[in-house]
RODO-2510 file (C-alpha; in nm, 4 decimals, decimal comma):
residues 239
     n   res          X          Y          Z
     1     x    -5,1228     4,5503     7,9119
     2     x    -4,8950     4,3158     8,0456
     3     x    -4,5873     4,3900     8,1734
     4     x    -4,2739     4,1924     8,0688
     5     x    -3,9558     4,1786     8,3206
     6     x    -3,6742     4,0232     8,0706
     7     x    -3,7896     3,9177     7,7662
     8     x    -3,7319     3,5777     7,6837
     9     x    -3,6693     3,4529     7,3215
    10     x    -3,9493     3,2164     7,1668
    11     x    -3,6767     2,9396     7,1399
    12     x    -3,6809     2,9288     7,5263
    13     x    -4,0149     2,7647     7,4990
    14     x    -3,8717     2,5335     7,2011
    15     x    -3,5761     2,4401     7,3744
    16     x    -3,8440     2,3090     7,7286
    17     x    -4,0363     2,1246     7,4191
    18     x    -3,7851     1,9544     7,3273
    19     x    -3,6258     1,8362     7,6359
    20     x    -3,9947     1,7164     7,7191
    21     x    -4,1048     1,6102     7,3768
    22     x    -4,0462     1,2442     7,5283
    23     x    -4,3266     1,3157     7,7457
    24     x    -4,5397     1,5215     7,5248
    25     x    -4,7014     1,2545     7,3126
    26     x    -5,0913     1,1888     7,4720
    27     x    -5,3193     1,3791     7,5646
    28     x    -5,4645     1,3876     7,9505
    29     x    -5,6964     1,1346     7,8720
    30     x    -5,4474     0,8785     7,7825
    31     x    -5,2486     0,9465     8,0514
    32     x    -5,4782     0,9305     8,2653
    33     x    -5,7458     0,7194     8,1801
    34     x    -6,0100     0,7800     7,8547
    35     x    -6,3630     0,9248     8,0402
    36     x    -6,6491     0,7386     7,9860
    37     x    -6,8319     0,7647     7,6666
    38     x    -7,0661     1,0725     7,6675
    39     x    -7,4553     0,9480     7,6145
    40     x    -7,4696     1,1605     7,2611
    41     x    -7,3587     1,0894     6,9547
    42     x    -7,4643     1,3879     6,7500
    43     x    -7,2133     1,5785     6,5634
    44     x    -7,1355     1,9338     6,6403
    45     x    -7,3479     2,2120     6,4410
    46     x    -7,2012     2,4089     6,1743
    47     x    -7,2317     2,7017     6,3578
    48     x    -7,0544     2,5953     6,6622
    49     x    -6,8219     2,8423     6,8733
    50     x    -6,4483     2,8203     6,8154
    51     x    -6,2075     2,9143     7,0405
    52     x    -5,8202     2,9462     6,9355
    53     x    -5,5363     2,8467     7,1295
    54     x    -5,4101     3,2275     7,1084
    55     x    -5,7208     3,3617     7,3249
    56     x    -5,5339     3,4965     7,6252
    57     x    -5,8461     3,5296     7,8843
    58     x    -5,6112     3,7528     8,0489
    59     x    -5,7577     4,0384     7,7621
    60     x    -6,0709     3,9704     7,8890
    61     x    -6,3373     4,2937     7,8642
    62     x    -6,0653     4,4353     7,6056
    63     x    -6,1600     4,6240     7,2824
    64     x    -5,8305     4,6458     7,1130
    65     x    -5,6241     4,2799     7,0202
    66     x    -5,2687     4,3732     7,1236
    67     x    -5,0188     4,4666     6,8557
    68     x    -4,7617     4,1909     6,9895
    69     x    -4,8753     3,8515     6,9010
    70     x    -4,6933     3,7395     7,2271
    71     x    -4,9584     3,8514     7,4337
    72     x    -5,2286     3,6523     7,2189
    73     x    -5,6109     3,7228     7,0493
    74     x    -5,8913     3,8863     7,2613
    75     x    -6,0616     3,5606     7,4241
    76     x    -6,4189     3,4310     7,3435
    77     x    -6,7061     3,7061     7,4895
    78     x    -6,9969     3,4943     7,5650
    79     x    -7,3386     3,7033     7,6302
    80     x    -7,5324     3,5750     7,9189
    81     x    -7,8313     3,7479     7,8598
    82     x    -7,9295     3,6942     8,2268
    83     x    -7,8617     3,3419     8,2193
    84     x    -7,7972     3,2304     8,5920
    85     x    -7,6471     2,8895     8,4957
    86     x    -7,4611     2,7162     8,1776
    87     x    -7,3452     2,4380     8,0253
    88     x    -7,1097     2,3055     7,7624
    89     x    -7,2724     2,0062     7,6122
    90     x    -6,9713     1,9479     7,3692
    91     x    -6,6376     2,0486     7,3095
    92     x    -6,4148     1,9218     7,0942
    93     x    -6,0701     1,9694     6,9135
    94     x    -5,7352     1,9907     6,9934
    95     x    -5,4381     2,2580     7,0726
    96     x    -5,0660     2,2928     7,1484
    97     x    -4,8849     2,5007     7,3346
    98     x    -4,5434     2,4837     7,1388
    99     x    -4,6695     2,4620     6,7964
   100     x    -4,7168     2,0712     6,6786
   101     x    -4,4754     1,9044     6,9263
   102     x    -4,7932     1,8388     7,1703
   103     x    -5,1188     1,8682     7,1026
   104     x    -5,3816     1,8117     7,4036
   105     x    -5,7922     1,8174     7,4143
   106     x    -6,0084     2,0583     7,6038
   107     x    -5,8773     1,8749     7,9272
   108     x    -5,5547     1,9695     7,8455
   109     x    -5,2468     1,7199     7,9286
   110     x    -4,8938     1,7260     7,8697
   111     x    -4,7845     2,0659     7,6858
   112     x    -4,4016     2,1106     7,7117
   113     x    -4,4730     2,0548     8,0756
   114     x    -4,7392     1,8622     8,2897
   115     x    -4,8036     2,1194     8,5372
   116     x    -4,9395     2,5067     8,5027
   117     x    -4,8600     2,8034     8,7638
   118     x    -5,0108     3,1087     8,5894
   119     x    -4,9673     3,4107     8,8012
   120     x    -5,2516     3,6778     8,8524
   121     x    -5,2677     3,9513     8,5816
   122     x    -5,5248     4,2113     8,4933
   123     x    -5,7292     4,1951     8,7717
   124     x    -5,7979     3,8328     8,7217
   125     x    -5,6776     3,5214     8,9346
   126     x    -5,3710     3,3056     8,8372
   127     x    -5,4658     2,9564     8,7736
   128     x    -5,3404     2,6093     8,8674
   129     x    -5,2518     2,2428     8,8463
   130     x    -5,0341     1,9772     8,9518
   131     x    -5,1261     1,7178     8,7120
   132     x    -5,1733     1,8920     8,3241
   133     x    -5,1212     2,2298     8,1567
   134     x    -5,3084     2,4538     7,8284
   135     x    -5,6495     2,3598     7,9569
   136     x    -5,9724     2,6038     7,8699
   137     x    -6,0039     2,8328     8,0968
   138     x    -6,2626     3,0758     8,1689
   139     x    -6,3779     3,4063     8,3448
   140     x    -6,6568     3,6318     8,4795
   141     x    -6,4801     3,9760     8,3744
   142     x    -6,6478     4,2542     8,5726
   143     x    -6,4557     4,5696     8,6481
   144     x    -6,1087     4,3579     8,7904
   145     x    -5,8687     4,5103     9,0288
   146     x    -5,5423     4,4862     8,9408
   147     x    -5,4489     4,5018     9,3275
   148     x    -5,6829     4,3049     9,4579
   149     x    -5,7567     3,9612     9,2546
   150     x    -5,9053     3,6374     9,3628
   151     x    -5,7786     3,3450     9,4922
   152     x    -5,6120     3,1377     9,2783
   153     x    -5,8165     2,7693     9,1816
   154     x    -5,6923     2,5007     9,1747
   155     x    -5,8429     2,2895     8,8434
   156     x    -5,7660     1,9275     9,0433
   157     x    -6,0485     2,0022     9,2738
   158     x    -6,2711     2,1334     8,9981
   159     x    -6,2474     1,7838     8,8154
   160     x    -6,5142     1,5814     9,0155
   161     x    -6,7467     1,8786     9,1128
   162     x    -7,0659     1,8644     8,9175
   163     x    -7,0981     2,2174     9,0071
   164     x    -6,8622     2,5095     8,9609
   165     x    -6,8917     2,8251     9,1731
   166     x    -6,6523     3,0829     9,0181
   167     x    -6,6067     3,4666     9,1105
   168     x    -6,6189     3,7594     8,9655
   169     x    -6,2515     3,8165     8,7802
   170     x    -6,1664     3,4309     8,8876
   171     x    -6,0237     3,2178     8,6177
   172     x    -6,1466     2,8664     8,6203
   173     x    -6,1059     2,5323     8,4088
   174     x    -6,3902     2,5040     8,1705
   175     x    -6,2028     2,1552     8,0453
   176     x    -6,4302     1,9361     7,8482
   177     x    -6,7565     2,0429     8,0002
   178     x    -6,7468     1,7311     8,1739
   179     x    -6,6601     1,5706     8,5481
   180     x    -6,3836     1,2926     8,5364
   181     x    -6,6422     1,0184     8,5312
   182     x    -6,8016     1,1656     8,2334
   183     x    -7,0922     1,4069     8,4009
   184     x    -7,2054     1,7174     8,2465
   185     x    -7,1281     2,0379     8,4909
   186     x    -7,2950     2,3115     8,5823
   187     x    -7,1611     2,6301     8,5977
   188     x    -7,3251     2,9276     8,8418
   189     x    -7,3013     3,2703     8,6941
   190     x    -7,1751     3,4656     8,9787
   191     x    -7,4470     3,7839     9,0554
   192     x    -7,2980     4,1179     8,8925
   193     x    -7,2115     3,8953     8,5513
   194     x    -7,3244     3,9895     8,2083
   195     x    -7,0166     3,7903     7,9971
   196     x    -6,8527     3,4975     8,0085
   197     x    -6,4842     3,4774     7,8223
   198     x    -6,3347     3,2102     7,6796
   199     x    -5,9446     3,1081     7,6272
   200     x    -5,6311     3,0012     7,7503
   201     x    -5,3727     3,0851     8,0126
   202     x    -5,0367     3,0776     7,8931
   203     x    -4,6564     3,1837     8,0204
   204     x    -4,3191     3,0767     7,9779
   205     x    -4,3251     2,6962     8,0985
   206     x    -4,6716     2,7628     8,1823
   207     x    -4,5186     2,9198     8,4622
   208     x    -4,5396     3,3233     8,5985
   209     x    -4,6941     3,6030     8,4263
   210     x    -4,9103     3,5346     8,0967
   211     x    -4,7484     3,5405     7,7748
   212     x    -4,6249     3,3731     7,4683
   213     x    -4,9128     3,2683     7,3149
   214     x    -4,7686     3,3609     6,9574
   215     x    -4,6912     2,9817     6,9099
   216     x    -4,9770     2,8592     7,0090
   217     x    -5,1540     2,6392     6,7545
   218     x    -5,5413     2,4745     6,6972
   219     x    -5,8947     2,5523     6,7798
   220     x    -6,1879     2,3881     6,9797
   221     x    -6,5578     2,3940     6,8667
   222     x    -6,7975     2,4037     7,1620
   223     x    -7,1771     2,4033     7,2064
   224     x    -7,3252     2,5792     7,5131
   225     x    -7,6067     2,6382     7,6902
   226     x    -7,7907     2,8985     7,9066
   227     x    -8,0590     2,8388     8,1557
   228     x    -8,2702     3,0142     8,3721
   229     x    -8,3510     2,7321     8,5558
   230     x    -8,1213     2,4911     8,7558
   231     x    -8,0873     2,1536     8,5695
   232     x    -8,1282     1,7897     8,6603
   233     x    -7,7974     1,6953     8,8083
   234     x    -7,5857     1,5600     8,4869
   235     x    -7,8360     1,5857     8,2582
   236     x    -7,7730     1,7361     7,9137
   237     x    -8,0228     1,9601     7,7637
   238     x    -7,9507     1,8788     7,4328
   239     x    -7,7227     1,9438     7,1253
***
């Protein structure tokens, strides 16, 4: 479980809102620049996965949802079912990180803040950005040590990378599935990995140790893919 030096009130992360809410209007994209048009135009299956702005992929491998909504819903537990690589053809939807004030896509954007500094916890790396905050995150959960987790990534250098090339226990930005010029990635299951979780990273500010997910608000709907094969470089296998 997560443990809590001072315990801040909720309005803390109202009162940053606020101040910010100026700045809290678009999403990544439209601060940024829209990404191309994907090349599909189907619409998402009815049986799509959802994942909820209160997954804290810090619970990842958990059994038990913790009894303090502050420290969020058990994340997303995708089986791999010896997949060695995957995809995310589509992901849509939209979240905030302060309940309505600023809602962002799977990219993420400007959430109270425009930057994100989550520390290590659990056994699993922090993560980081200069640039947006309350993107989707995930992680290869496999027996983490709590005194020994890995390096931090930075999600600026995942954005052009058709490839991603995560550790065990490292969290990384799953985003929209999608390099900045519209490519589908590739992600390589790292060897000893059997799960994949799904969720968000989340702290006061977006800053320090997770936390205060309880006001966290929307879902995404995703499609994925495994293969047991590596794919054509940007090529989508399909809805």
């Amino acid at each position: 479980m997560f443990v809590t030096a001072c315990v801040r009130p909720v309005l803390y992360r109202l009162s940053v809102a606020c101040c910010f809410a100026c700045a809290c209007s678009g999403t990544w994209a439209a601060q940024t620049g829209t990404k191309p048009d994907v090349p599909f135009a189907w619409t998402l299956p009815a049986d799509a996965l959802q994942v909820d702005a209160r997954m804290n992929v810090y619970l990842a491998g958990q059994s038990d949802t913790p009894a303090d909504p502050f420290h969020g819903q058990l994340p997303l537990a995708l089986s791999l079912d010896g997949a060695k690589w995957l995809q995310f053809p589509r992901i849509e939807g939209e979240v905030g990180c302060a309940g309505q004030i600023s809602l962002v896509g799977p990219d993420g954007g400007t959430c109270m803040l425009s930057n994100t500094e989550i520390a290590p916890a659990n056994g699993f790396s922090g993560t980081a950005s200069a640039e947006r905050a309350f993107y989707l995150v995930g992680v290869f959960a496999k027996q983490p040590d709590p005194a020994a987790p890995p390096d931090t990534l930075t999600v600026s250098a995942q954005d052009t990378a058709r490839e991603l090339t995560p550790e065990l226990n490292q969290v990384f930005a799953v985003g929209d599935g999608r390099t900045t010029d519209g490519m589908l990635q590739t992600i390589v299951v790292p060897d000893g990995a059997d799960t994949l979780y799904l969720g968000y990273a989340d702290a006061a500010g977006l800053i320090g140790h997770p936390g205060y997910y309880e006001d966290n608000v929307g879902q995404l709907r995703l499609t994925w893919s495994r293969l047991a094969a590596p794919p054509e470089s940007g090529k989508s296998p399909g809805p």
